[in-house]
C-alpha positions in Angstrom: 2.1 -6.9 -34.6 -1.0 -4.7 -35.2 -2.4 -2.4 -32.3 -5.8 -4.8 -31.8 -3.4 -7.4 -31.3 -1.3 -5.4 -28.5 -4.5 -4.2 -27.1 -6.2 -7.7 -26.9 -2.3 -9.3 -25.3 -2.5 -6.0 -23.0 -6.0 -7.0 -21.8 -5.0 -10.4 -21.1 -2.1 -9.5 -18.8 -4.5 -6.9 -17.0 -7.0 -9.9 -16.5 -4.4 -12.1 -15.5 -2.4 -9.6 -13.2 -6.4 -9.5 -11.7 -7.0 -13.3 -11.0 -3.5 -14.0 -9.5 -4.1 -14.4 -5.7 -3.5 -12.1 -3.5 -2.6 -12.0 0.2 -4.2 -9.3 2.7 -1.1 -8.1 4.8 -2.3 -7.2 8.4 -2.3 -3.4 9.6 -1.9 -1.4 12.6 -3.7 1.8 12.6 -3.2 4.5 15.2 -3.8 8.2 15.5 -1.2 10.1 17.0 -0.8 14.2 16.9 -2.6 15.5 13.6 -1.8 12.3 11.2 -2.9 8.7 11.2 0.0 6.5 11.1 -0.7 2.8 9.0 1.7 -0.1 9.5 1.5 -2.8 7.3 3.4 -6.1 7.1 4.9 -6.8 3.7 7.7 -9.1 3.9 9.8 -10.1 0.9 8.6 -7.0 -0.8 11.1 -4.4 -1.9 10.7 -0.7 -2.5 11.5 -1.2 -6.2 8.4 -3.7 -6.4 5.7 -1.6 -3.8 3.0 0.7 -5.6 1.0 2.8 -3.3 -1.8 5.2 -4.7 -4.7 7.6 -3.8 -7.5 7.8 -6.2 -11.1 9.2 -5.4 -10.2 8.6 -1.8 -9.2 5.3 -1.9 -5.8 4.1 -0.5 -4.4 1.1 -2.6 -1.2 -0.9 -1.4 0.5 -3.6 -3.8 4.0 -5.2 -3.9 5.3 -8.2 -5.5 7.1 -10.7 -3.3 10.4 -11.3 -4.1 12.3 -14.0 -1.7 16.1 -14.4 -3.2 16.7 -17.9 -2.7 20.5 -19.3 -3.2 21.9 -20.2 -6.3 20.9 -23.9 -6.5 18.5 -24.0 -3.8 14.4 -24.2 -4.7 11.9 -24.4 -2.1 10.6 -27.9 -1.5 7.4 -26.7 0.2 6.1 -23.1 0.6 2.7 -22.4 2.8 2.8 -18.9 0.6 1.4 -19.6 -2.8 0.8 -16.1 -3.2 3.4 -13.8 -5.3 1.9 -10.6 -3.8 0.3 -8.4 -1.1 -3.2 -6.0 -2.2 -4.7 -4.4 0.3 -7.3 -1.4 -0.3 -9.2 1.2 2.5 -11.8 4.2 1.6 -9.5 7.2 3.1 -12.2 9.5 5.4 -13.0 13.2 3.9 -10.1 14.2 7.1 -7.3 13.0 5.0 -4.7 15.1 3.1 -4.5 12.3 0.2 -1.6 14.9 -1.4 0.7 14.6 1.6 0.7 11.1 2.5 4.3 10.5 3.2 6.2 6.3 3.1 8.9 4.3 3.9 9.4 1.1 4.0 12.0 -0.7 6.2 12.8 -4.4 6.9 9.4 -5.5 5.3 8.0 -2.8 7.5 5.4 -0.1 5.8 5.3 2.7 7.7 2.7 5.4 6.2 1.5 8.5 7.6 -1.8 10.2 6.9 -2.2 14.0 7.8 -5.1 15.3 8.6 -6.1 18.4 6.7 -5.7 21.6 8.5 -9.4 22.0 8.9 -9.8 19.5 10.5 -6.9 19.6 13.0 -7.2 19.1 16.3 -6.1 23.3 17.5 -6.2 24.8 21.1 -7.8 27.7 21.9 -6.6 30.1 23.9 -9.5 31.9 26.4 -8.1 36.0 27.1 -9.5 37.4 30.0 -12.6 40.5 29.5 
């Protein structure tokens, strides 16, 4: 197969990989301490199958749905038509986008966002003259 012919079958799959639907999966956001802490319902998606980035300060969340049905058994009706979960948010200037820290449990994402030092919340301490 010749490399314009790889490229153009490559393309395709990115184009496609783009119009397949997509479902938002709802969040909780709350601050707590130094760190923002982002919940995020993904069920039927498996660590193997999640991809979470940072790039130019946005947060990107992905993961392919995989629901193992019995051997045998196919769905006669499904209200999900959707094969995965996307969901994007612009990350504030206060975020340490290199020590975001994830784990996933029971179709449970649990990230948390530090803030960087700078802009930490810090107590200071008044000395009498």
């Amino acid at each position: 197969m010749s490399d314009i012919a790889k490229r153009e079958e490559a393309r395709d799959l990115d184009t496609r990989e783009r119009r397949e639907p997509a479902m938002l999966p709802p969040v909780d956001i709350y601050e707590e301490d130094n760190a923002l802490h982002l919940l995020a319902d993904l069920p039927g998606v498996k660590r193997e199958s999640l991809s979470i980035e940072v790039d130019n300060n946005v947060l990107s969340l992905e993961g392919e749905i995989q629901v193992d049905m019995p051997e045998g058994i196919s769905a006669t009706y499904a209200e999900v038509r959707a094969q995965r979960f996307a969901r994007r948010f612009t990350l504030s200037h206060e975020i340490d986008g290199e020590a975001i820290e994830a784990r996933v449990e029971d179709g449970v994402l649990h990230l948390v966002l530090p803030k960087k030092d700078s802009h930490r919340t810090r107590r200071i301490e008044v000395q009498a003259a």
